[in-house]
C-alpha positions in Angstrom: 0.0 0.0 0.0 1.3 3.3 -1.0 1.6 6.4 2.0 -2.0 7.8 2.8 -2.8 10.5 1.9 -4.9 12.3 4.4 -5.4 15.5 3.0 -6.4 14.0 -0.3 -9.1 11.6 1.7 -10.3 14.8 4.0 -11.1 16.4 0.4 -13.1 13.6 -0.7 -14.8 12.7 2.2 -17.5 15.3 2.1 -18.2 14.3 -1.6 -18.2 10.6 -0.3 -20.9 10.9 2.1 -23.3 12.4 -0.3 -22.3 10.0 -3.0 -23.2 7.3 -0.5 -26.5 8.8 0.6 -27.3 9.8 -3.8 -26.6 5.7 -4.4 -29.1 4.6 -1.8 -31.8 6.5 -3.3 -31.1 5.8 -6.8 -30.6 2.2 -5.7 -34.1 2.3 -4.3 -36.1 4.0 -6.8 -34.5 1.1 -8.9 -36.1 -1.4 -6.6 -39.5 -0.1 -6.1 -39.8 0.5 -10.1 -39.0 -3.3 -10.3 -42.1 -3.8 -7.5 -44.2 -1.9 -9.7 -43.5 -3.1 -13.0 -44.2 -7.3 -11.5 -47.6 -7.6 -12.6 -49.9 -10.2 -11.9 -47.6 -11.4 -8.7 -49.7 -11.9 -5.4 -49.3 -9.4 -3.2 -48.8 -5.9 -3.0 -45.6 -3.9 -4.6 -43.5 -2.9 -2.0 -42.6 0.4 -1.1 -38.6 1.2 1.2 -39.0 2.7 5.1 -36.3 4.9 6.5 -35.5 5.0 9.8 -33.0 7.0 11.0 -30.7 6.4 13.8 -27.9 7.8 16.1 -25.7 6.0 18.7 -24.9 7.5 21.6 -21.6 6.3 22.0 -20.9 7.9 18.2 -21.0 11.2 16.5 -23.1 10.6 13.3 -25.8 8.6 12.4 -27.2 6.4 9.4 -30.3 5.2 8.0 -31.4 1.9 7.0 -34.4 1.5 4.2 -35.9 -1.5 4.4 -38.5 -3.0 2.2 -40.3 -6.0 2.1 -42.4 -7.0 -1.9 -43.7 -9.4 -4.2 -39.9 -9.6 -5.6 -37.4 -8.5 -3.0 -38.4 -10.5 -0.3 -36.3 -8.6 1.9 -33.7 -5.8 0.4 -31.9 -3.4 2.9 -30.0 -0.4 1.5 -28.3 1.4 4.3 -26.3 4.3 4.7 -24.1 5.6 7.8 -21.6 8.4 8.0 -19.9 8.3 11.9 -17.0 8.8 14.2 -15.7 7.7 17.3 -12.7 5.7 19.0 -11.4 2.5 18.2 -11.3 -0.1 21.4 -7.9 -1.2 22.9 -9.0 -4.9 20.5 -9.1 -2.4 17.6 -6.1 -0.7 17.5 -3.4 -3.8 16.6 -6.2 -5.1 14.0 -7.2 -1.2 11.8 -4.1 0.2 9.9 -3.1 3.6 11.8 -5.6 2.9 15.4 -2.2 1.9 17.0 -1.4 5.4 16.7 -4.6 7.5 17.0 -7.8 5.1 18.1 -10.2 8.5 16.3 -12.3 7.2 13.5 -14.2 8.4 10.6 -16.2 5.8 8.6 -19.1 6.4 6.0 -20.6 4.4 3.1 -23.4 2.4 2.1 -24.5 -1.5 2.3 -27.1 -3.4 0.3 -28.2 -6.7 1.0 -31.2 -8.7 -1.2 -33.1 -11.8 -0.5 -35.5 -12.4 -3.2 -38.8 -14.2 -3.6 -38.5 -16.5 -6.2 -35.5 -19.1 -5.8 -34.9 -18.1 -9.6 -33.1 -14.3 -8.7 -30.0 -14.5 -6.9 -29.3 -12.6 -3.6 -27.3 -9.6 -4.0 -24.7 -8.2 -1.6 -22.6 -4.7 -2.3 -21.3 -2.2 0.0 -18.3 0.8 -0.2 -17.0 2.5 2.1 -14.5 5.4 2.8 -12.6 4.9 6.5 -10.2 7.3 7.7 -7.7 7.2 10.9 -4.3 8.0 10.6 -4.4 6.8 7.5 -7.4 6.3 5.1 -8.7 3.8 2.6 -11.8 3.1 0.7 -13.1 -0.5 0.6 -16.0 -2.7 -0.6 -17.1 -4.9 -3.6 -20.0 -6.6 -4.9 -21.1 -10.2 -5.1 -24.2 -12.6 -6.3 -25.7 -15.6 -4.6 -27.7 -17.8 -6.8 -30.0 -20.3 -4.8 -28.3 -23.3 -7.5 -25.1 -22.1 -8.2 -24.4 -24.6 -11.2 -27.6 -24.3 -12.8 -27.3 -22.9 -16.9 -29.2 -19.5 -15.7 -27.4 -18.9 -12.6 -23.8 -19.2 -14.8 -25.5 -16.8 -17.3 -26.2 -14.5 -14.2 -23.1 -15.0 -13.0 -20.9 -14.2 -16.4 -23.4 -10.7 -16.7 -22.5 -9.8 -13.4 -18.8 -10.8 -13.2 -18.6 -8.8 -16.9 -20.1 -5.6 -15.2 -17.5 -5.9 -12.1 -14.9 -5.9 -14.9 -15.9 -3.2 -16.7 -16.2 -0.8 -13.9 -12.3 -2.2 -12.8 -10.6 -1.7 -16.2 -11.7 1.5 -16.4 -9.4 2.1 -13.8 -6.1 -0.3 -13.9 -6.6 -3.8 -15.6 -5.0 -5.5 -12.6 -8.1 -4.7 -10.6 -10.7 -7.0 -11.8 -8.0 -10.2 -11.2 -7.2 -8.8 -7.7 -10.1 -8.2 -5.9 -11.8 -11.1 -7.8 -9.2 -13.3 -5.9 -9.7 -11.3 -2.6 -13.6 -11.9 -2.8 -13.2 -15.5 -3.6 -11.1 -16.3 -1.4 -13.2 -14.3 1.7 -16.4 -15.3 0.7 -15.9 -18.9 1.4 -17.3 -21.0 4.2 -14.4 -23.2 5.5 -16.3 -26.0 7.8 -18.3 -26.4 4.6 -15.4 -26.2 2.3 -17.8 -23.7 -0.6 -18.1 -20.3 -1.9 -21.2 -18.4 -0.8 -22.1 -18.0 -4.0 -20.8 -16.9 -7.7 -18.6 -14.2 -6.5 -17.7 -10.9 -7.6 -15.0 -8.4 -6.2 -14.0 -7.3 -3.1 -11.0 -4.9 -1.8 -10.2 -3.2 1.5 -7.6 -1.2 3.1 -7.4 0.1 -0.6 -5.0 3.3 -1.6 -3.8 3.4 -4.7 -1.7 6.4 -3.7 -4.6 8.7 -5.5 -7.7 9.0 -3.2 -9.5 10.8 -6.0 -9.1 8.2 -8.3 -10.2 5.8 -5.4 -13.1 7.5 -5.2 -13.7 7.4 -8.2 -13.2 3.7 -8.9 -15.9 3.0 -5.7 -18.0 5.1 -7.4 -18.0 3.4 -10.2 -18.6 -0.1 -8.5 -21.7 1.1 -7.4 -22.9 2.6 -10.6 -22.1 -0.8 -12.3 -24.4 -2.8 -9.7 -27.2 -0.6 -10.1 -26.8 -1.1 -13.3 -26.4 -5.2 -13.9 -28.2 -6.1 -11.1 -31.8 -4.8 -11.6 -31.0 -6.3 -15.2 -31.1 -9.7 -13.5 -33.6 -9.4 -11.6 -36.0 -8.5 -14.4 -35.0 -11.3 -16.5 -35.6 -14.0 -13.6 -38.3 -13.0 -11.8 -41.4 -14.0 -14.0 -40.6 -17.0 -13.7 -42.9 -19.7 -12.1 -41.2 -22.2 -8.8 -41.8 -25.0 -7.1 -42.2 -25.6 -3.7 -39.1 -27.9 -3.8 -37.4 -24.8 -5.3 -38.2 -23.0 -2.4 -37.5 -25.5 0.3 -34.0 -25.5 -1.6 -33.4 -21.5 -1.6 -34.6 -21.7 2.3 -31.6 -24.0 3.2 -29.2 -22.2 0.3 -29.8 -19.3 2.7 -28.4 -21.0 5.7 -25.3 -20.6 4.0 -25.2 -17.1 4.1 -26.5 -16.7 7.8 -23.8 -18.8 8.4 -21.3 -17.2 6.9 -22.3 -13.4 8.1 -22.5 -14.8 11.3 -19.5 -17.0 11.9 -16.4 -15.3 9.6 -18.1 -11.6 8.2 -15.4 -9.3 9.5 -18.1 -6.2 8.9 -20.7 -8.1 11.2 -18.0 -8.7 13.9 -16.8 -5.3 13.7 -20.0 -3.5 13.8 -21.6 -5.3 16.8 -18.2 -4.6 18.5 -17.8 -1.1 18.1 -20.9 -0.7 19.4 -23.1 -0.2 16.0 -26.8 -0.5 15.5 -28.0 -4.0 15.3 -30.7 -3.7 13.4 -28.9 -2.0 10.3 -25.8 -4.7 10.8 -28.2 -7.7 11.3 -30.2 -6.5 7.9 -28.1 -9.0 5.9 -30.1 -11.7 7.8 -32.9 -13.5 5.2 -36.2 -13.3 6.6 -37.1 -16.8 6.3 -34.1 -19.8 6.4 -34.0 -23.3 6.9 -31.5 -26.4 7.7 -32.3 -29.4 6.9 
């Protein structure tokens, strides 16, 4: 990692707050156009609630925007833009606590658990940290309830081509890199799988250019808004089964189990004191094991 640059992330870090807070909305106008255009499904089209929130033991606040519909299930898009101290635990584990435990941490986190076992979960969150140093982090991956199945590899191969995109606009070497990183994080070890199909995933990122960091997160985001409400539409007119179902339910364990036992964002969050409700919003609604 090159030096930080501090004053380069203090300049950007008004422009990343409102960027995070501008995705969210776009992100759920997206969503609630998709509720409205799923004709003939039972049930009414859903529609996102904000709540806001502030910690007590935190400057700042966030929101979380829930919604529950005839196609997402459950999707969460939530925003937070705080600061505070990093515990004594903290400070050997976040580059630059050792020296100065003060924190500032925004950015934005979508999670999606969908109705029919036919449109894969989504997760995507970016993020802007500063301490000592500072570092933008995140990445994007899909879930399909049957990951070998011809239609989840054609979801997987749209998605994985949209990550690239938004990477080689930026330095070629990204897309190979933080595809690795993702794989190899989003894996359950006492199961010996992935999660799901993928995608990309970076932290503790500085490329020596903040701006250009910046600019590459925002660009992550602008290619899941784009790619991902693409596969939505084209899966979810589909008709299931009820074994489909019972299948998703215990596909879902997976990722209960995995955000539970090894997500560092969960651990982190519920340690530092966070709001539960907007960590714990990457929980599915309904799971099963069998």
């Amino acid at each position: 990692m090159a030096k930080d640059d501090l004053s380069g992330h203090a300049l950007v870090k008004e422009d990343a707050v409102a960027w995070f807070r501008a995705l969210q909305g776009r992100l759920m106008a997206a969503f609630e156009s998709i509720e409205k255009e799923a004709e003939g499904t039972a049930g009414v089209a859903g529609r996102f609630v904000r709540t806001p929130w502030i910690r007590p033991n935190l400057a700042g606040g966030g929101e979380t925007a829930l919604m529950h519909g005839r196609v997402f299930e459950k999707v969460g898009v939530n925003v937070s833009a705080v600061s505070g101290r990093f515990d004594a635990e903290f400070q050997g584990q976040i580059p630059g606590a050792e020296e100065d435990p003060r924190f500032f941490a925004a950015g934005i986190s979508l999670v999606a658990h969908m109705q029919s076992p036919h449109v894969p979960a989504a997760h995507m969150n970016t993020r802007l940290v500063i301490t000592t140093r500072g570092w933008f982090g995140g990445g994007a991956d899909l879930t399909p309830m049957r990951p070998e199945a011809p239609e989840s590899l054609a979801d997987a191969k749209i998605f994985h081509a949209a990550l690239r995109a938004a990477c080689e606009t930026h330095d070629p070497e990204y897309y190979p890199r933080f595809k690795k990183w993702c794989d190899e994080y989003f894996f359950l070890p006492h199961r010996g799988e992935p999660r799901g199909a993928g995608g990309i995933f970076y932290d503790h990122f500085f490329s020596g250019d903040a701006a250009a960091d910046f600019a590459f997160t925002r660009d992550v985001g602008l290619a899941f808004l784009e790619v991902y409400p693409r596969i939505v539409r084209a899966r979810m007119g589909r008709r299931w089964s009820a074994e489909e179902r019972a299948h998703q339910l215990i596909r879902r364990g997976r990722y209960v189990e995995f955000n539970l036992l090894y997500d560092r964002g969960t651990m982190f969050g519920l340690r530092t004191g966070g709001n539960p409700e907007a960590i714990l919003m990457s929980l599915p609604p309904e799971v099963r094991w069998p």
